[in-house]
N, CA, C and O atoms as a GROMACS GRO file, in nm:
protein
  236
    1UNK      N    1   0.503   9.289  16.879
    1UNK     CA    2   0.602   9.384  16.842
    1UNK      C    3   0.660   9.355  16.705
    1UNK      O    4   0.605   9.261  16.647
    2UNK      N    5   0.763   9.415  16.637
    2UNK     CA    6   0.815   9.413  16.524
    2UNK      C    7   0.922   9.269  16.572
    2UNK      O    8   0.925   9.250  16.451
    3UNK      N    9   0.953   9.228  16.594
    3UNK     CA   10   1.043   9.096  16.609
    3UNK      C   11   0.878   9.000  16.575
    3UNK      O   12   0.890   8.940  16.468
    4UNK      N   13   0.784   8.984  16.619
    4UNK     CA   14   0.670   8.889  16.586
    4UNK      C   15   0.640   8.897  16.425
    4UNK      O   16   0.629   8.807  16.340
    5UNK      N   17   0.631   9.032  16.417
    5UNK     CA   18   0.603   9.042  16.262
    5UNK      C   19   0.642   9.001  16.199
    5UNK      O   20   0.572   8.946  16.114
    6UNK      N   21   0.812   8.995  16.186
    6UNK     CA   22   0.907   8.974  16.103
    6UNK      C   23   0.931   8.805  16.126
    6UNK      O   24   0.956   8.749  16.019
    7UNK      N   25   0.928   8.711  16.251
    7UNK     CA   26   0.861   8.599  16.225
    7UNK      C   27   0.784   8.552  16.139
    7UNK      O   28   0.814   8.464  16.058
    8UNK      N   29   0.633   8.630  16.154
    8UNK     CA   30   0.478   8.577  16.091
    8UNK      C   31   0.536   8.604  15.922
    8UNK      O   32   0.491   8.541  15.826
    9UNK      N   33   0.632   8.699  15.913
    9UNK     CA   34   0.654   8.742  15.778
    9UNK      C   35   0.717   8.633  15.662
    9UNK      O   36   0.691   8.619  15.543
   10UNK      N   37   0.834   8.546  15.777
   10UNK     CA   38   0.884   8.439  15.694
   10UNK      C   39   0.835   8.335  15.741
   10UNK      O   40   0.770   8.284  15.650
   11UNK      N   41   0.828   8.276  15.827
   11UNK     CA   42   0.734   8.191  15.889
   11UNK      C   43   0.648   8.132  15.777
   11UNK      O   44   0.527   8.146  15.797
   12UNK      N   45   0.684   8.063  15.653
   12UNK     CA   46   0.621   8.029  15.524
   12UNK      C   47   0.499   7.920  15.565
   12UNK      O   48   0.383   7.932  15.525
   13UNK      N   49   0.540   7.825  15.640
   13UNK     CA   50   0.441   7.695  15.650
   13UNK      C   51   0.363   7.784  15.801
   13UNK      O   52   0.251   7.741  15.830
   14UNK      N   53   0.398   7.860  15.859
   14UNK     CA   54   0.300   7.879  15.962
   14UNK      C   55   0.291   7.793  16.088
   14UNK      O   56   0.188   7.785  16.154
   15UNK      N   57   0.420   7.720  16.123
   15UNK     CA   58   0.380   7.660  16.255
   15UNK      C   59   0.453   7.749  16.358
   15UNK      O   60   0.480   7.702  16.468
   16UNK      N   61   0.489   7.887  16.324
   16UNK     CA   62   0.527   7.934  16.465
   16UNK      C   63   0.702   7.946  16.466
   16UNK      O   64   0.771   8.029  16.525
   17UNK      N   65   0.748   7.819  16.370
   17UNK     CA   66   0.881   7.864  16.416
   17UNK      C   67   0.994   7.901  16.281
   17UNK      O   68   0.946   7.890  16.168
   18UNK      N   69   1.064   7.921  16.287
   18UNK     CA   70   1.191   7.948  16.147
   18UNK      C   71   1.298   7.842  16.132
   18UNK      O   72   1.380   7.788  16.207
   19UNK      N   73   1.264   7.833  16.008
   19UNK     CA   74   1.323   7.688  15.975
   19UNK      C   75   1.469   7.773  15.840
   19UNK      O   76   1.489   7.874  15.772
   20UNK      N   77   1.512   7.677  15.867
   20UNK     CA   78   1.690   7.702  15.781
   20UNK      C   79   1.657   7.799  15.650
   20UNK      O   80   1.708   7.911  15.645
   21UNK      N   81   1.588   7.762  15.565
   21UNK     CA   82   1.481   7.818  15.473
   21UNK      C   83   1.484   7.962  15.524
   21UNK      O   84   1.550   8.065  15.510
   22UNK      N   85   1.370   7.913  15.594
   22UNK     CA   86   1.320   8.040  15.572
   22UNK      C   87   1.367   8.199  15.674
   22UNK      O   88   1.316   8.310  15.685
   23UNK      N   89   1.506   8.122  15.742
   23UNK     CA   90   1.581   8.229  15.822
   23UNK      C   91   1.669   8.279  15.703
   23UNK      O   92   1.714   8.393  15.718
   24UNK      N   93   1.702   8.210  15.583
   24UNK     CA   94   1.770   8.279  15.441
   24UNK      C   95   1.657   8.420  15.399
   24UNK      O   96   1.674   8.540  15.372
   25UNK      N   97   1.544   8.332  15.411
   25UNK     CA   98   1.404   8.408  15.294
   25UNK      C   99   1.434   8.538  15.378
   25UNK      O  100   1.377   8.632  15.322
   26UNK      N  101   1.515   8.590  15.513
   26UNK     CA  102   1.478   8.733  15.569
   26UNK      C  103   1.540   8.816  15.505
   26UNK      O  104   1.522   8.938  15.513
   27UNK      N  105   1.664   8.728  15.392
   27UNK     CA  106   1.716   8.848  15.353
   27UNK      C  107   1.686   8.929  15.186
   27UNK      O  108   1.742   9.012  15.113
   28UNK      N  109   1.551   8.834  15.187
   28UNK     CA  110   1.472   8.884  15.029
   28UNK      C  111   1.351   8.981  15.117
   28UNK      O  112   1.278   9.063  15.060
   29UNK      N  113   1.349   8.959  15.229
   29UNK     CA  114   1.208   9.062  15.292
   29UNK      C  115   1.252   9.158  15.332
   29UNK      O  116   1.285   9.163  15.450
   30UNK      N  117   1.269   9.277  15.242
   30UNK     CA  118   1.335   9.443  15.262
   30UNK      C  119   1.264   9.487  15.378
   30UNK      O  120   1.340   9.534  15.463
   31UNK      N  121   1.118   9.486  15.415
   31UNK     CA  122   1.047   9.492  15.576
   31UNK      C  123   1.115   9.408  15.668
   31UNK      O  124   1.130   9.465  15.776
   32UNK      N  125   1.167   9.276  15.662
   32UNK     CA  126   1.191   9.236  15.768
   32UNK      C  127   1.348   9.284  15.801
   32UNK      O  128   1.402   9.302  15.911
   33UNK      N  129   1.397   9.298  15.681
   33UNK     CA  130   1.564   9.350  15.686
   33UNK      C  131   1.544   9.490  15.784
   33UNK      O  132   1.577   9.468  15.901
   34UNK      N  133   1.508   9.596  15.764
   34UNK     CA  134   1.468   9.711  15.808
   34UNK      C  135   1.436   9.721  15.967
   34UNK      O  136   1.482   9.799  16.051
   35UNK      N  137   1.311   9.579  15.985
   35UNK     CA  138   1.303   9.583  16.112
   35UNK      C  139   1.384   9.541  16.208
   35UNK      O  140   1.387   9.584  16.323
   36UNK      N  141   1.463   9.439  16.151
   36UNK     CA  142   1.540   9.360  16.201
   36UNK      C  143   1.662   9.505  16.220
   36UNK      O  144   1.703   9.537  16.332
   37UNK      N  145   1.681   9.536  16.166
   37UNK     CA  146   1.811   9.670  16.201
   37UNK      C  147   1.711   9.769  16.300
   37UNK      O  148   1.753   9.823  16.402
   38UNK      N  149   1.617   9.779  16.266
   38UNK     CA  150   1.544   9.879  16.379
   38UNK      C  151   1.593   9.806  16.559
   38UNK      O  152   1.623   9.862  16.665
   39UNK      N  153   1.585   9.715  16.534
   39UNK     CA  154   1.569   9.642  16.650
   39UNK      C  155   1.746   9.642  16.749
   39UNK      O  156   1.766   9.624  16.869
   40UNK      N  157   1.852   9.671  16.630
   40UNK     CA  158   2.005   9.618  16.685
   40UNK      C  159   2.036   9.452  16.630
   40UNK      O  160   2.117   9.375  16.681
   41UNK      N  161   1.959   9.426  16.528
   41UNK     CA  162   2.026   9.296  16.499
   41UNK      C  163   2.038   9.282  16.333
   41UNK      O  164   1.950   9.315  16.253
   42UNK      N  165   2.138   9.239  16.307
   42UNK     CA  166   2.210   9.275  16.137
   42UNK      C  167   2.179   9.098  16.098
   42UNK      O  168   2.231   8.999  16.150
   43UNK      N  169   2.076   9.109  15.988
   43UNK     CA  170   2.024   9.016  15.913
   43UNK      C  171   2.152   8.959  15.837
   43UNK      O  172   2.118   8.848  15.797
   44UNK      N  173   2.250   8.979  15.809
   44UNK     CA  174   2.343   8.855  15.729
   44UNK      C  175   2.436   8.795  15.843
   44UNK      O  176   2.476   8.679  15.834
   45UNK      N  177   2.471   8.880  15.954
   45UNK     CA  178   2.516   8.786  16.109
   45UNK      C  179   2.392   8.658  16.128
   45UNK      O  180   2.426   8.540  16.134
   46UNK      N  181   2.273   8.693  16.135
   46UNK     CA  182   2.168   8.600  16.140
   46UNK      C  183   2.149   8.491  16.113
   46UNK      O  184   2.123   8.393  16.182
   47UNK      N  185   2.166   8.512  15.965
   47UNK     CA  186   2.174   8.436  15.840
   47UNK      C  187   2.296   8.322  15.843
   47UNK      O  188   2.298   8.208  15.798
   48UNK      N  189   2.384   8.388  15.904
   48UNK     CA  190   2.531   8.340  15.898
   48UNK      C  191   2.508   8.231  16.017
   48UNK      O  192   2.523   8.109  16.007
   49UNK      N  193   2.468   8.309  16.136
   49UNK     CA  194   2.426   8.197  16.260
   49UNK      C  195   2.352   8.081  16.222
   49UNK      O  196   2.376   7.964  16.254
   50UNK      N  197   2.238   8.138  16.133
   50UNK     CA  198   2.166   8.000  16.134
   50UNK      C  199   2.260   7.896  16.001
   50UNK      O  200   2.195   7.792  15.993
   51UNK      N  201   2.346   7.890  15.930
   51UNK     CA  202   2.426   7.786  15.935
   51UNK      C  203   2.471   7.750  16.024
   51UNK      O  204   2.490   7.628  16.013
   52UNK      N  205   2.518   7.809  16.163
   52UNK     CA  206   2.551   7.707  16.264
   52UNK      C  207   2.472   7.646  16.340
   52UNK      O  208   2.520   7.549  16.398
   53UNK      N  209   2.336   7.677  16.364
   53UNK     CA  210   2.222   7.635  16.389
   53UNK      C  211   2.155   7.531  16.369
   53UNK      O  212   2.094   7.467  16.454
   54UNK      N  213   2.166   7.498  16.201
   54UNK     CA  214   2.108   7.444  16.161
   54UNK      C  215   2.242   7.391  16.016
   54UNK      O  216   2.261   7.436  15.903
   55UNK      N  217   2.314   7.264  16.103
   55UNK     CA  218   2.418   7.251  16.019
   55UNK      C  219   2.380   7.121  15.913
   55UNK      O  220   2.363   7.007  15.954
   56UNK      N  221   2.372   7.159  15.771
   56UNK     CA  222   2.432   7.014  15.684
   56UNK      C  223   2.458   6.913  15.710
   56UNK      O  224   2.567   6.917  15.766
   57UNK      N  225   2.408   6.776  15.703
   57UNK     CA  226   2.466   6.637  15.736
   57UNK      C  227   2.515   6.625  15.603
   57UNK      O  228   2.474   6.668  15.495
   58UNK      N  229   2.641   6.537  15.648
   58UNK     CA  230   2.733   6.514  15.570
   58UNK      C  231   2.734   6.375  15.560
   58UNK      O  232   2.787   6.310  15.650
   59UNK      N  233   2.675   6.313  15.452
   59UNK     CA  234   2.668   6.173  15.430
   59UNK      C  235   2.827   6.087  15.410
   59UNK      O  236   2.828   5.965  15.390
   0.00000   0.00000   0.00000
């Protein structure tokens, strides 16, 4: 379905999953932005989550 696509789309190294990176890179992919709203889910909430997701160590 369009949620896989938009994975395979940023999904840069190809192992399947979305890394901090490349859950940012969705909001340079105007296809994945699009699908991602097709679907009910708003790409800068996303974006925003995965800072909490995937938080900064703080040395």
């Amino acid at each position: 379905g369009q949620l896989e696509k938009i994975v395979a789309s940023v999904d840069l190294d190809g192992n399947g999953l979305i890394s901090h990176k490349e859950m940012k890179a969705i909001l340079q992919d105007k296809d994945a932005v699009r699908a991602l709203h097709s679907v009910g889910v708003d790409p800068v909430s996303l974006v925003d989550l995965a800072d909490v997701l995937f938080p900064t160590k703080v040395a």
